[in-house]
N, C-alpha and C positions, 0 to 999 in steps of 0.2 A: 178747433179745426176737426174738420167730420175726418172719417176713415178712407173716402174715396180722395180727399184731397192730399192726405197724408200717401197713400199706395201711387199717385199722381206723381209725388216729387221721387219718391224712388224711382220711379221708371223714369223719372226726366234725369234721375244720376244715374242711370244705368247704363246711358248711350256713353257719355264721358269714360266712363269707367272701362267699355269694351274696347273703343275706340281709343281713347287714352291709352289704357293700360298696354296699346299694343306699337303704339308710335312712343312712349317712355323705352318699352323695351327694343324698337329698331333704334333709340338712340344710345344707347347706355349696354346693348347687349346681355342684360342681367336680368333675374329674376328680382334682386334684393330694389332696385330705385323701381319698378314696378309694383311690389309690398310698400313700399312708402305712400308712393300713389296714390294705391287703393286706401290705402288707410284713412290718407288726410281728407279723399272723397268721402267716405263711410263715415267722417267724425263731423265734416259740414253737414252732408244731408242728414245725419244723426240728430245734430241741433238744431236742424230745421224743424223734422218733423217731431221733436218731443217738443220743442213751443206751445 
């Protein structure tokens, strides 16, 4: 997988993650289920793009 494919899936978890991260926290009120969130997003596209 070249480097622009890989910089490709990050920015395609990046909208989730701003977006997500911001309707987790209008549901939950909390910082901590937003940290979750982010995380489980960062540990998928993680193992996307080490593949």
């Amino acid at each position: 997988m070249d480097i622009s494919r890989k910089l490709g899936i990050l920015v395609f978890f990046g909208v989730p993650a701003i977006m997500g991260g911001g309707i987790v926290f209008d549901i939950f009120g909390s910082y901590i289920p937003v940290s979750v969130y982010e995380i489980i997003l960062l540990l998928f596209a993680g193992g996307l793009v080490s593949k």
